[in-house]
C-alpha positions in Angstrom: -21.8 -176.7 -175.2 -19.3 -178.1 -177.8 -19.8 -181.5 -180.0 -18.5 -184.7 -177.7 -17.5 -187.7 -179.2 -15.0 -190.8 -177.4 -11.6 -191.3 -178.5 -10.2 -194.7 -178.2 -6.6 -195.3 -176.9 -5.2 -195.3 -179.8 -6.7 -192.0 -180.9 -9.2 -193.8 -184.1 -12.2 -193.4 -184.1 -12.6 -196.7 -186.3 -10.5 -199.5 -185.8 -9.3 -200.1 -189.2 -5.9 -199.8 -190.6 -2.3 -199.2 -190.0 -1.8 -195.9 -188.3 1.9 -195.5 -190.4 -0.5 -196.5 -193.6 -1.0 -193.5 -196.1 -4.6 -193.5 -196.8 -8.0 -192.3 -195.6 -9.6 -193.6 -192.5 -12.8 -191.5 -192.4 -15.7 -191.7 -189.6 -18.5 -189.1 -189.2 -20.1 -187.9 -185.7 -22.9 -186.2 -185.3 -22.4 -183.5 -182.8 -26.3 -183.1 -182.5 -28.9 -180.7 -183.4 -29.3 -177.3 -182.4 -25.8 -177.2 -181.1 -25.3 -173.2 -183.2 -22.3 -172.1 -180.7 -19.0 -172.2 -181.1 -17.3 -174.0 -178.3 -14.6 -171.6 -176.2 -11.2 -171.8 -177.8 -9.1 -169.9 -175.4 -7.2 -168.2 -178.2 -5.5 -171.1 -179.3 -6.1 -170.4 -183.2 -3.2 -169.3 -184.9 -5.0 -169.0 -188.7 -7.9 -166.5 -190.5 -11.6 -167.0 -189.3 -14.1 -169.2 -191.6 -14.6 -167.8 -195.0 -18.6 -169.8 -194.2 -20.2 -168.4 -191.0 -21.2 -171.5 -189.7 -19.8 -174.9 -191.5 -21.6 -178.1 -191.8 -18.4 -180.4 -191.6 -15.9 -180.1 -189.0 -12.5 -181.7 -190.2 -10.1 -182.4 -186.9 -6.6 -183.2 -188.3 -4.2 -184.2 -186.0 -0.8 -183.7 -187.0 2.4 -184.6 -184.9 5.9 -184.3 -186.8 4.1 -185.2 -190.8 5.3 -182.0 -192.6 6.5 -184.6 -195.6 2.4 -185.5 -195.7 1.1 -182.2 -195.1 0.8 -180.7 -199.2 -1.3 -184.4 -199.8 -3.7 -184.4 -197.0 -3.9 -180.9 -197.2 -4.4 -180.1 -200.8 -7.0 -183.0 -200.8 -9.0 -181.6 -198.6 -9.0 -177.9 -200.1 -10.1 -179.3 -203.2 -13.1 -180.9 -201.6 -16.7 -180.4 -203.9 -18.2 -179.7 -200.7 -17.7 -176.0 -199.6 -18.9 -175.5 -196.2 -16.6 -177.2 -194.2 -14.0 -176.0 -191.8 -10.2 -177.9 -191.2 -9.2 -178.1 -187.7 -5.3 -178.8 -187.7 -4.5 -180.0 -183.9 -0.3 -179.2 -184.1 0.6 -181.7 -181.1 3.9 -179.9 -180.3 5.4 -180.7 -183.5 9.3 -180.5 -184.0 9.5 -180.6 -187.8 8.4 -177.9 -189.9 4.9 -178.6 -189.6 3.6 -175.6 -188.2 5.2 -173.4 -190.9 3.3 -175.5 -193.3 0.0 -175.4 -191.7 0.3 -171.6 -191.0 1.1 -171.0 -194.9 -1.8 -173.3 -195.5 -4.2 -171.4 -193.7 -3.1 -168.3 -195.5 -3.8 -169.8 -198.8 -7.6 -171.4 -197.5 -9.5 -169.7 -194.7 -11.4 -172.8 -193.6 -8.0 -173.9 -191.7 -7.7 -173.2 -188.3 -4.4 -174.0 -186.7 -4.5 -175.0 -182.8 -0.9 -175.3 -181.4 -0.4 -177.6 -178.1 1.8 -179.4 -175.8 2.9 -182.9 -177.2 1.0 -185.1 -175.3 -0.7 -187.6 -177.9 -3.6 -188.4 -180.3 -6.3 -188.5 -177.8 -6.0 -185.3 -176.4 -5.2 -183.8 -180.1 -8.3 -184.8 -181.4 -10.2 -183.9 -178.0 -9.0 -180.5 -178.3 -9.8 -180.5 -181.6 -13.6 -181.8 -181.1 -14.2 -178.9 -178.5 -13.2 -176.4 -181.2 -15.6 -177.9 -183.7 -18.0 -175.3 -185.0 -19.9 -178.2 -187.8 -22.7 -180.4 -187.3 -20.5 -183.1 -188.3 -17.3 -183.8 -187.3 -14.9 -185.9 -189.8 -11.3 -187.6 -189.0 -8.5 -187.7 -191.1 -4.8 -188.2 -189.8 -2.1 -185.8 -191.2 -0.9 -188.8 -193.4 -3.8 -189.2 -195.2 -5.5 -187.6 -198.1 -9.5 -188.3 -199.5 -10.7 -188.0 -203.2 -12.4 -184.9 -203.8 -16.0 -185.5 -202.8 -15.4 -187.6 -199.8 -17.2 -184.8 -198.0 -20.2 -184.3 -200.7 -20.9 -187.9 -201.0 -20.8 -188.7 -196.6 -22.9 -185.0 -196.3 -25.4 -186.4 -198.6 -25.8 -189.9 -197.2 -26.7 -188.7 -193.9 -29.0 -186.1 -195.5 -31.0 -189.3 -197.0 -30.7 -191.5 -194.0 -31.3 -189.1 -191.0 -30.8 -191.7 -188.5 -27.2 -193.0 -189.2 -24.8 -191.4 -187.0 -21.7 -192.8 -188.0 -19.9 -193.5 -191.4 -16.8 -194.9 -192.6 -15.2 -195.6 -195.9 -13.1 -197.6 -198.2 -9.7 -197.1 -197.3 -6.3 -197.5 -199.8 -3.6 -198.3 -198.4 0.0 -196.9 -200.1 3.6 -197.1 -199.5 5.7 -193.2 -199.4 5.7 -193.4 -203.0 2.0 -193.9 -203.4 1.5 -197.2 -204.6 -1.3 -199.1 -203.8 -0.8 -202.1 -201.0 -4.4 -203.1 -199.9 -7.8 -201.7 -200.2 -10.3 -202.0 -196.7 -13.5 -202.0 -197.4 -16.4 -201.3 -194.7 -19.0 -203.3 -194.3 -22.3 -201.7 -195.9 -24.8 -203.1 -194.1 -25.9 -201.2 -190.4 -24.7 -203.4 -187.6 
């Protein structure tokens, strides 16, 4: 069986932020141990398999009409320090020229996999999304955002050290379309 996590109404798994906000609103599930198979996919998958047999990090981006965010969020997450991850773009019946852009993605980074669908919201993008997961962890980002290049490194080794967390957020900056810092969220870092 696939990872499961629960998706809120909204679609976050965290409640923090602005979802027209550029920025990076990050949480980490753990999908469990011994789970080795891929979930079914039902052919869905429009880009090149993984370049890592198995990855450790499962990104699900959802993306619904963003193709004006898509070099950012995308190009942050390609330059990740972390290699064995996999991107999971959930194309929620875009009408802009998003799936162009995630196709020529893929064909420049293998660890995209493209999954087109109906429009019919956040929830079931990221569901869809989840069941397609082939990591141990699964990580959120919205199409909007974009992460500093070893978000992935730095949350992969924080659970190695504390095996027993199984979720984690992170700082979060805000920025208007030109990039410019509005206002910086800051978890708390203390378990609750």
């Amino acid at each position: 069986s696939g990872p499961a996590a629960a998706v809120n109404q909204d679609g976050r798994l965290n409640s923090a932020g602005n979802p027209a906000a550029k920025g990076s609103i990050i949480t980490f599930f753990a999908t469990g141990e011994g789970e080795t198979d891929p979930p079914g996919i039902d052919g869905r998958l429009s880009s090149a398999p993984l370049a890592v047999p198995v990855p450790e990090i499962s990104v699900i981006l959802p993306v619904y009409n963003a193709e004006r965010f898509h070099r950012d969020a995308l190009g942050s997450l390609s330059a990740q320090t972390f290699p064995h991850f996999e991107i999971i773009a959930v194309d929620d019946g875009s009408t802009d020229r998003s799936g162009d852009i995630l196709n020529a993605h893929a064909g420049r980074d293998p660890r995209l996999r493209v999954i087109r669908r109906a429009n019919t919201g956040i929830v079931g993008a990221l569901n869809d999304g989840i069941e397609a997961a082939m990591g141990e962890f699964i990580a959120r980002m919205d199409a909007d955002d974009f992460c500093l290049p070893q978000r992935l490194e730095k949350q992969r080794a924080y659970f190695a050290g504390h095996p027993g967390c199984v979720g984690l957020g992170t700082n979060v900056l805000y920025t208007d379309p030109e990039g410019w810092a509005l206002i910086e969220h800051r978890p708390f870092e203390t378990h609750v």
